[in-house]
C-alpha positions in Angstrom: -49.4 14.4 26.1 -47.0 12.1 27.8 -49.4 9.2 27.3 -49.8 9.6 23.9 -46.5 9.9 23.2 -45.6 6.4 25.4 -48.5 4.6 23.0 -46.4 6.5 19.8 -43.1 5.1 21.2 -45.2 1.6 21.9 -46.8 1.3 17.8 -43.3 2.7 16.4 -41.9 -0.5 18.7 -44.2 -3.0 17.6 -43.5 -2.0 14.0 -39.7 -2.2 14.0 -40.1 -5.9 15.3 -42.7 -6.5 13.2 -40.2 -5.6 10.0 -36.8 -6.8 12.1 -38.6 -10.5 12.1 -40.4 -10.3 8.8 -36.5 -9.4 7.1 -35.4 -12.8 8.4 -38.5 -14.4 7.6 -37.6 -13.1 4.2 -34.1 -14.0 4.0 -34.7 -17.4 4.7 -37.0 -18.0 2.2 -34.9 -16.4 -0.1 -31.5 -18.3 0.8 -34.5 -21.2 0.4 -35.4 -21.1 -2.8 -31.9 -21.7 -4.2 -31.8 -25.1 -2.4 -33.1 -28.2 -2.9 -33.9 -29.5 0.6 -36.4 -28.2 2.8 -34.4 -29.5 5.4 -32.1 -26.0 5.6 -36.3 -24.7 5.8 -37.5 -26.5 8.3 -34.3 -26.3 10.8 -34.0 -22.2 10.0 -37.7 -21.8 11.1 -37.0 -23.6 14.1 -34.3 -21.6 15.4 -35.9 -18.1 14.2 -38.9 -19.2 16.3 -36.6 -19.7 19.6 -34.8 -16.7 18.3 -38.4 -14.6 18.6 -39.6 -16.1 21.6 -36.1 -16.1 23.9 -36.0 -12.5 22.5 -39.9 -11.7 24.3 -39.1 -13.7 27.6 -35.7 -11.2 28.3 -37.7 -8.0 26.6 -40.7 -8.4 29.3 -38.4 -8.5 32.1 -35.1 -6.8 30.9 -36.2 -4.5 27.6 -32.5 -3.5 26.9 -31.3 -7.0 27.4 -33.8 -8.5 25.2 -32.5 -5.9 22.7 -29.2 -7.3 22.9 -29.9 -10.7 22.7 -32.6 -10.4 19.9 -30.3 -7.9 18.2 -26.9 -10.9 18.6 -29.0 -14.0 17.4 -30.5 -12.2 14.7 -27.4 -11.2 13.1 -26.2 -14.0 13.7 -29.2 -15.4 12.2 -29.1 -13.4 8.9 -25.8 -13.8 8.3 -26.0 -17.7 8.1 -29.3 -17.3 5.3 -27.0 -14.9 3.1 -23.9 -16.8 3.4 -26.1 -19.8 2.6 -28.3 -18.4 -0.5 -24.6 -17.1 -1.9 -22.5 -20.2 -1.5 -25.0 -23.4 -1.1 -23.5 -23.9 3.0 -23.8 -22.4 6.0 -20.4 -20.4 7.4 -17.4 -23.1 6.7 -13.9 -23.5 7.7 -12.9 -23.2 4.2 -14.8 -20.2 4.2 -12.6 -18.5 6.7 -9.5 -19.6 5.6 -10.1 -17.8 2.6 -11.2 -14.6 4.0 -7.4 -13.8 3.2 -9.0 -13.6 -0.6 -12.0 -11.8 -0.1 -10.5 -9.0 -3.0 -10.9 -11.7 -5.8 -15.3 -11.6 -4.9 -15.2 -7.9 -6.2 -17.0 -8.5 -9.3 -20.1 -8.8 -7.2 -18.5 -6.1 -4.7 -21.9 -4.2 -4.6 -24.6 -7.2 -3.4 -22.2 -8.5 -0.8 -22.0 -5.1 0.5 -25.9 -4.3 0.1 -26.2 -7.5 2.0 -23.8 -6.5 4.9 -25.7 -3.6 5.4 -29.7 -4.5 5.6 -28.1 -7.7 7.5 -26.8 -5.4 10.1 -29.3 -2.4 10.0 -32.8 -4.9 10.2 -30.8 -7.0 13.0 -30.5 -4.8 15.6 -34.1 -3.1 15.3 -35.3 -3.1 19.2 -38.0 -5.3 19.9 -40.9 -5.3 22.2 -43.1 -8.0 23.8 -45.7 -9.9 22.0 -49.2 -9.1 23.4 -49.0 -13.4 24.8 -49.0 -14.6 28.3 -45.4 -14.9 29.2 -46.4 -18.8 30.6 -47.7 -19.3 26.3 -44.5 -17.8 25.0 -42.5 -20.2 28.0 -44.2 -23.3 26.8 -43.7 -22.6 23.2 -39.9 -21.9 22.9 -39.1 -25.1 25.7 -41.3 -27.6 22.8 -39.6 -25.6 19.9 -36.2 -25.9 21.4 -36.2 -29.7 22.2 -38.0 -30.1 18.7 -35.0 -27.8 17.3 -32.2 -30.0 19.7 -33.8 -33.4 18.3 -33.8 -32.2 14.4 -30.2 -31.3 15.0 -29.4 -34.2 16.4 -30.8 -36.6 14.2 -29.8 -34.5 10.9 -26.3 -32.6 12.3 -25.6 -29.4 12.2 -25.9 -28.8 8.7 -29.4 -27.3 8.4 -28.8 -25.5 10.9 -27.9 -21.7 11.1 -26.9 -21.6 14.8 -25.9 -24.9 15.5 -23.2 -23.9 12.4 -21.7 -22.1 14.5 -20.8 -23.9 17.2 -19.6 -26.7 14.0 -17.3 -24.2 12.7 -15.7 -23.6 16.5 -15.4 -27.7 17.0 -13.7 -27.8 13.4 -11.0 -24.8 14.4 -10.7 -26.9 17.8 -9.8 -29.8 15.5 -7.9 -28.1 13.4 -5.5 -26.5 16.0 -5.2 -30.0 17.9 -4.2 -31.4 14.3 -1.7 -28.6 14.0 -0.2 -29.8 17.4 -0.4 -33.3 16.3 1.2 -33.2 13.1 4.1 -30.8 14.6 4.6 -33.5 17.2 5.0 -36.1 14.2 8.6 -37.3 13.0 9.3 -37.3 9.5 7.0 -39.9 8.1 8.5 -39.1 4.2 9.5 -42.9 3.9 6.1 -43.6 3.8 5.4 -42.1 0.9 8.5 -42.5 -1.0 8.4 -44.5 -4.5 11.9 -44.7 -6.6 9.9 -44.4 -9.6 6.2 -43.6 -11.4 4.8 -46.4 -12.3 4.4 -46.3 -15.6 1.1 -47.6 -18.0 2.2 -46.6 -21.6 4.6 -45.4 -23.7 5.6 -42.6 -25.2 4.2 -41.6 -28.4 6.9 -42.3 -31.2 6.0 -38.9 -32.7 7.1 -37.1 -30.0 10.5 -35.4 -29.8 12.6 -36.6 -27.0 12.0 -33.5 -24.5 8.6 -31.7 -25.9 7.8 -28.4 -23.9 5.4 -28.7 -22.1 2.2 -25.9 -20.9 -0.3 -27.2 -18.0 -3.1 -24.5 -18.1 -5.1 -24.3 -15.1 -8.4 -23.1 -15.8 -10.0 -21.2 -12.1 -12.7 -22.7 -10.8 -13.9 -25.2 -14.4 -16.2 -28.2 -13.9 -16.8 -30.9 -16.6 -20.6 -30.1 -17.0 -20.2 -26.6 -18.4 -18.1 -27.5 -20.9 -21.1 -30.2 -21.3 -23.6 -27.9 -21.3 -26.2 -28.4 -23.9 -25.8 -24.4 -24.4 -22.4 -25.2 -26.3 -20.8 -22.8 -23.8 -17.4 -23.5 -24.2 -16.7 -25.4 -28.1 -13.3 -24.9 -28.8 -12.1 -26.9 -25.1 -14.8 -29.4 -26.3 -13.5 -29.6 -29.7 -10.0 -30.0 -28.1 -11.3 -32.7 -25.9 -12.4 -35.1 -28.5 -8.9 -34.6 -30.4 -6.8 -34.9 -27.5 -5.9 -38.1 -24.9 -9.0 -37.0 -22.6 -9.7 -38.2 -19.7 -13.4 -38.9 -18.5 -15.1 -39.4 -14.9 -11.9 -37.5 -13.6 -12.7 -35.4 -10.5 -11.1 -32.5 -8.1 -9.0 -34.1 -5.0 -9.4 -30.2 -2.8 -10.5 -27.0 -3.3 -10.0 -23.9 -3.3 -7.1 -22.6 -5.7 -4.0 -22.8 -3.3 -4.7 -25.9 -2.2 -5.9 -27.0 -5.5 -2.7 -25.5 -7.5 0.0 -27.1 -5.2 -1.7 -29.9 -4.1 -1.9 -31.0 -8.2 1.8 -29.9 -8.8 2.9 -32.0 -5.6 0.3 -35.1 -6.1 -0.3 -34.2 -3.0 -2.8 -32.9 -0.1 -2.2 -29.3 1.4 -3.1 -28.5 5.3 -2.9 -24.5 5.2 -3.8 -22.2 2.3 0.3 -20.8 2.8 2.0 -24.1 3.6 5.3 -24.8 2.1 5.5 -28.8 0.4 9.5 -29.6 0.7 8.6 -33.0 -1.0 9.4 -33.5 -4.9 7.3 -32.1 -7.6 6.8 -32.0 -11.5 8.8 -28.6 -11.4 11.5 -29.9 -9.9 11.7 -33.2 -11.7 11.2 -31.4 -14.8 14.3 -28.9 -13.5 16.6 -31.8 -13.0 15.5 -33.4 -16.2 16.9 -29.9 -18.0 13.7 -28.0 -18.1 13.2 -24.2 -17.5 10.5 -24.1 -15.6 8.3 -21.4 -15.1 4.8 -20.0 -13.5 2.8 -17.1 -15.1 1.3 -15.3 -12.5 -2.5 -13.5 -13.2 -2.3 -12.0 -10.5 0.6 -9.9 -9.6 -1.1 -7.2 -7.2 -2.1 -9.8 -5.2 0.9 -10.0 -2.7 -0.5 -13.3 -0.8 -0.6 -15.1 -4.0 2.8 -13.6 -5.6 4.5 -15.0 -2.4 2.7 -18.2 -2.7 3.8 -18.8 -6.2 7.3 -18.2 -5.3 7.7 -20.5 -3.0 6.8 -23.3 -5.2 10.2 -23.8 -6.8 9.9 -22.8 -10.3 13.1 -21.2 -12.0 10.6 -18.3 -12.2 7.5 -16.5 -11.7 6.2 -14.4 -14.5 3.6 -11.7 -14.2 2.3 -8.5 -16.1 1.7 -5.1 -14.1 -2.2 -4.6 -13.9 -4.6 -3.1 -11.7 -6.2 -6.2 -10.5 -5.6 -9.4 -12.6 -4.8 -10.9 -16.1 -8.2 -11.2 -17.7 -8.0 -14.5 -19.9 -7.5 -12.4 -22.8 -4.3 -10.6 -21.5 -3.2 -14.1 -19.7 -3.4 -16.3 -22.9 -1.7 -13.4 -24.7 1.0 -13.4 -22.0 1.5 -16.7 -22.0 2.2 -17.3 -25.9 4.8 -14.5 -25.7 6.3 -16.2 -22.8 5.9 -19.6 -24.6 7.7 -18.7 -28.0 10.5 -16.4 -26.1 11.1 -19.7 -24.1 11.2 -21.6 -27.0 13.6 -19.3 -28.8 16.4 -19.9 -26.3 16.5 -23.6 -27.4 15.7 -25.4 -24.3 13.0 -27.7 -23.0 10.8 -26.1 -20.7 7.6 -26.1 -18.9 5.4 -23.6 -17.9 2.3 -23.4 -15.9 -0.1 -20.9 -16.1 -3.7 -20.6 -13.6 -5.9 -18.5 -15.8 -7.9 -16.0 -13.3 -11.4 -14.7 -15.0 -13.6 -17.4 -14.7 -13.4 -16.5 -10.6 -16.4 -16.6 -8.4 -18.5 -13.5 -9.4 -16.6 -12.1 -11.9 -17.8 -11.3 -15.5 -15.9 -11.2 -18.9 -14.6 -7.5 -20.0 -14.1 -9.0 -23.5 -16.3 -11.7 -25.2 -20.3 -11.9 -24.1 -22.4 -15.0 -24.4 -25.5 -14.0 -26.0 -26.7 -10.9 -25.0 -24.5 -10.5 -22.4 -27.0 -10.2 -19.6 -25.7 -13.4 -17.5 -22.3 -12.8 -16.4 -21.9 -16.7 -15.1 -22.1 -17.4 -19.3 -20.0 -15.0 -20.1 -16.9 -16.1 -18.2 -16.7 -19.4 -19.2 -17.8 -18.1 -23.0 -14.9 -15.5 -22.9 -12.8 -18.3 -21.3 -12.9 -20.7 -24.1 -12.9 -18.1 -26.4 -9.7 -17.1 -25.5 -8.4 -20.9 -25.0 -9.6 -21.0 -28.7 -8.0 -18.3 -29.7 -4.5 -19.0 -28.4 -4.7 -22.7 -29.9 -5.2 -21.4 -33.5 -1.7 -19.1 -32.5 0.0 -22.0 -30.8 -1.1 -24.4 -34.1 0.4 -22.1 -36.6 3.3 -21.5 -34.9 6.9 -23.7 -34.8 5.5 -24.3 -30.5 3.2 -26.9 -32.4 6.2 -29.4 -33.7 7.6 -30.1 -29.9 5.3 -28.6 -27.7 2.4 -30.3 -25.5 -0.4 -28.6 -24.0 -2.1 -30.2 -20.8 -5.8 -28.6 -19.8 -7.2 -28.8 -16.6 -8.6 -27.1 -13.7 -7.5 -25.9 -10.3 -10.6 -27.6 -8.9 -14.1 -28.1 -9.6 -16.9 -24.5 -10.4 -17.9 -23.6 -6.5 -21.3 -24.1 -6.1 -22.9 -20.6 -5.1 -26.0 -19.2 -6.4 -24.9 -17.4 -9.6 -23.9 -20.9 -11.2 -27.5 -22.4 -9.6 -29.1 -19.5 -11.4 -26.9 -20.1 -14.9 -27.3 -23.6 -14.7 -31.0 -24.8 -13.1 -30.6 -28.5 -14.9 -27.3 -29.5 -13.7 -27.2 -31.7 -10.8 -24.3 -30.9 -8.2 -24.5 -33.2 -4.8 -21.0 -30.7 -3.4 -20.5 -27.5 -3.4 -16.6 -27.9 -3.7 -16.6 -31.6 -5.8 -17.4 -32.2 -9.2 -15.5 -33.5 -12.4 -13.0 -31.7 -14.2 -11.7 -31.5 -17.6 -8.0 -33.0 -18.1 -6.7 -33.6 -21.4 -3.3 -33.8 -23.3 -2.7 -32.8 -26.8 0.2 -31.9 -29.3 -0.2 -31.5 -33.3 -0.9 -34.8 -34.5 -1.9 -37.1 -31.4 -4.1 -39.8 -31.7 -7.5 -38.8 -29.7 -8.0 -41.3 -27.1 -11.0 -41.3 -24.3 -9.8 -42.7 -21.2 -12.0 -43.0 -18.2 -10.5 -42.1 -14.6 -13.4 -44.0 -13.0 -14.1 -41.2 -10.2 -9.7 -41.4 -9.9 -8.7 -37.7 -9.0 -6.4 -34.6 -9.5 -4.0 -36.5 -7.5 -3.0 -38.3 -10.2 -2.3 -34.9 -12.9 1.1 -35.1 -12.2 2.3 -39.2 -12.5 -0.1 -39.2 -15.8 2.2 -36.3 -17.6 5.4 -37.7 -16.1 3.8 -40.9 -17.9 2.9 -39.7 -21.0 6.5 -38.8 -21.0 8.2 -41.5 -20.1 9.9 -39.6 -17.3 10.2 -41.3 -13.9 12.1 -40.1 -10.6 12.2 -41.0 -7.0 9.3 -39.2 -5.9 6.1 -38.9 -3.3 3.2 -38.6 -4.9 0.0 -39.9 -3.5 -1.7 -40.5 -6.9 -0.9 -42.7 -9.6 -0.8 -42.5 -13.6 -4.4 -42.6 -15.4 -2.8 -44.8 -18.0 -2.4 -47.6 -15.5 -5.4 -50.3 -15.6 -8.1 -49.3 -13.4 -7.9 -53.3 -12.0 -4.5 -52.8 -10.4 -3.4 -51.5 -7.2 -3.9 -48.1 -6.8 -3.4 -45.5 -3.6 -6.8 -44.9 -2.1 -6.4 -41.3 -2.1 -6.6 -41.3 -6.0 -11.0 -41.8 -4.8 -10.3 -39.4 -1.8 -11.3 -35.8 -1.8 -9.9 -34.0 1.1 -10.7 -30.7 2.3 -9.4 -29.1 5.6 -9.0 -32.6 7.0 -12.4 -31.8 8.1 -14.1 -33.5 5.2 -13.2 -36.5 3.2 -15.5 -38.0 0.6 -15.2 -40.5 -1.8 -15.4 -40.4 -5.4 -14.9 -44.4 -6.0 -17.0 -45.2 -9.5 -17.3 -41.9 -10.2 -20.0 -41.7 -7.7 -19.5 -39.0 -4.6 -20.4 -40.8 -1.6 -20.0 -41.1 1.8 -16.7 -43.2 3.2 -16.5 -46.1 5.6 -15.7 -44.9 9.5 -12.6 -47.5 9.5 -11.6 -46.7 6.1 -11.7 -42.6 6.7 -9.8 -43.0 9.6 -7.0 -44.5 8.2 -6.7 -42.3 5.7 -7.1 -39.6 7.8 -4.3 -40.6 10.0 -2.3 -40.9 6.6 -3.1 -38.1 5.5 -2.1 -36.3 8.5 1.3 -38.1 8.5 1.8 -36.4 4.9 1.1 -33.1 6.3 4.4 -33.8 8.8 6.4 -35.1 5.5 5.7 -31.9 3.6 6.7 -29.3 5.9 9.9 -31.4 6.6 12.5 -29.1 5.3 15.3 -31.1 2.7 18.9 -30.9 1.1 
């Protein structure tokens, strides 16, 4: 009886690692088939082959070691093909940094948590020998492992799901040596100071001589959807080709507090919660004798709230809610706040970031076809509700002095909802696209200007341009109305995120950046980190 019972225990072994290693077999192949190099492919099977066969040498020897071990790396294993088949990378620093906002993913609450839970249940199944000489299984896992160490190598750590990790503790290294370093810094303001924005064209005669002005900041909005052949979005197209639009124009950071106050500030942003104490259009507009104002989506969201109000606008303006705005509620909100602000007879300016179109949320209000796809049906219910707002703000007395700027906070992230909504569109980053930026007011003259791969930097100087407002000032990025042939900071091509990454955007092209060149601007860059925490009079 006891024998039978040890061969039992034995088969149900053999069983549970046959279905612990077929899961990530699985999962691998499914974070796969969302991508388009076999590279991630070839460097996952690598490392789930060491994984299997480091896992058998300690489980001959030391059973509940090799339990342990198998049960670690195969987490750890998992974890990297989910994170991957979800968001198009392995783990990233941005990734972490933005654990803070984990809350806003809820609209797919119930698939990340499914995933959690197989990921941690299949992972630490106990695992038994494989019926191979132990000198076969040595062998293969020292030629897998050098084959695995050369692919790495040669290739980075990229495609690969352990290696990641160790890339992700040299970037926080980096990161917390930067921190040092740019605490050590002086105040290196003067470097970036200018008296005035350059300017590249005149105001337009029509204009009044202080228009209100509303920047909407659409979450998360690259050029192509509003592209896309599906007509997904007609009413910011139709805007578009009535408006001064600017083409080829890309996203300088990413995610939304780094996008929102780096744009504001013409500026980059270290930390997600970093003060800027340099100028900005709020405060410009402020001492020009604009109200200024922010109209906050999300008002339970205490990070966020805190965030805006530290940005320097006369006020913050929010709505109770359960969660957030949806685009309906927001454009609603910010139409009442626009005419109650116009009613007290002063110029002002009001920013709003418009929240639905968030990473795996779906539309409570307008449905794109049969409703089935909820990646369409954000951006759908999204322009519907831009639409719907412009016909208000058209037929109301906002239209005779009012401009409306349209943009984003930074490009659509690049996870496997919007691979799966849009197959045919080519992205090359998962955080860098172009974005739409346009100004109109009733009666402009639609212009098409193109920003040449130029960047978000340059939001800011192109308004205060349009304008004909200048002020001493800091800004890294220049106006789009000045001639692509002149001088022009090279951070207006630079996208910047974490410090860790910088890639260029020059000719509207995303590409790689010189050694020497990224070096300098990283050390630039850096030096405007020490600037904008520099507290000022």
């Amino acid at each position: 009886m006891k024998r039978e019972k040890k061969t039992l225990s034995m088969k149900t072994r053999r069983i549970l690692t046959l279905v612990k290693y077929l899961f990530a077999l699985g999962v691998t192949v499914f974070a796969f088939t969302g991508m388009d190099s076999k590279k991630y492919l070839f460097g996952s099977l690598l490392e789930l082959a060491v994984i299997v066969l480091l896992s058998d040498l300690f489980a001959r020897r030391w059973p509940k070691a090799g339990n342990i071990i198998s049960s670690i790396l195969t987490l750890l294993y998992n974890t990297q093909q989910f994170i991957l088949y979800f968001g198009s990378t392995y783990l990233t620093m941005i990734m972490l940094t933005n654990i803070s906002s984990a809350e806003d993913l809820g609209g797919r609450a119930f698939e990340y948590i499914l995933a959690i839970v197989l990921v941690i249940v299949l992972s630490c199944l106990p695992v038994c020998p494989i019926r191979l000489k132990r000198i076969y299984v040595y062998n293969a896992l020292i030629g897998i492992m050098i084959v695995d160490l050369g692919f790495t190598m040669t290739l980075g750590s990229s495609y690969s799901p352990l290696y990641g990790y160790a890339n992700v503790a040299v970037q926080a290294k980096e990161q917390h040596d930067r921190e040092v370093y740019i605490n050590s810094l002086p105040d290196t303001a003067e470097q970036f100071y200018s008296d005035s924005v350059e300017s590249g064209i005149d105001k337009p005669a029509d204009l009044p001589e202080q228009p209100n002005v509303i920047l909407i900041m659409t979450e998360g909005l690259s050029q192509s959807i509003v592209e896309d052949e599906r007509n997904l979005m007609p009413n910011v197209r139709s805007y578009e080709d009535q408006s001064v639009d600017f083409e080829s124009y890309f996203n300088h950071t990413a995610a939304t507090y780094r996008g929102i106050i780096g744009q504001l500030f013409s500026g980059y942003q270290n930390n997600n919660l970093d003060q800027n104490h340099l100028v900005s259009i709020q405060s410009i507009m402020k001492d020009q004798g604009y109200y200024t104002s922010f109209i906050n989506t999300e008002m339970n969201n205490v990070q966020f709230t805190g965030y805006l109000n530290d940005l320097g606008f006369d006020d913050v303006i929010g709505k109770d809610s359960d969660s957030y705005l949806t685009d309906k509620e927001a454009y609603d909100l910010l139409l009442e706040t626009a005419e109650e602000q116009s009613s007290k007879g002063q110029p002002f300016f009001t920013t709003i970031y418009t929240f639905n179109t968030h990473v795996s949320l779906d539309s409570d209000d307008e449905k794109y076809g049969d409703g089935s796809e909820a990646e369409l049906n954000k951006f759908y219910n999204c322009d519907y509700q831009f639409g719907r707002f412009m016909d208000a703000f058209n037929n109301s007395d906002l239209a005779d002095n009012t401009i409306i700027v349209f943009t984003a906070d930074h490009c659509t992230y690049l996870d496997d909802a919007f691979r799966s909504a849009f197959p045919d569109t080519a992205r090359v980053h998962s955080f860098l696209d172009r974005i739409p930026f346009f100004i109109y007011y009733k009666g402009v003259t639609p212009q098409k200007i193109s920003a040449d791969g130029r960047n978000s930097l340059c939001m800011v100087p192109t308004i205060l341009d349009y304008l004909d407002i200048s002020a001493p000032n800091y800004f890294l990025g220049n106006s789009l109305f000045i001639n692509i042939n002149n001088d022009f900071s090279p951070y207006d091509l630079v996208f910047n995120i974490d410090n860790t990454e910088r890639v260029s955007t020059k000719d509207a092209i995303i590409q790689g950046m010189d050694s020497s060149v990224d070096s300098e601007v990283e050390k630039n860059i850096n030096n405007y980190y020490a600037a904008a925490q520099q507290e000022r009079k």
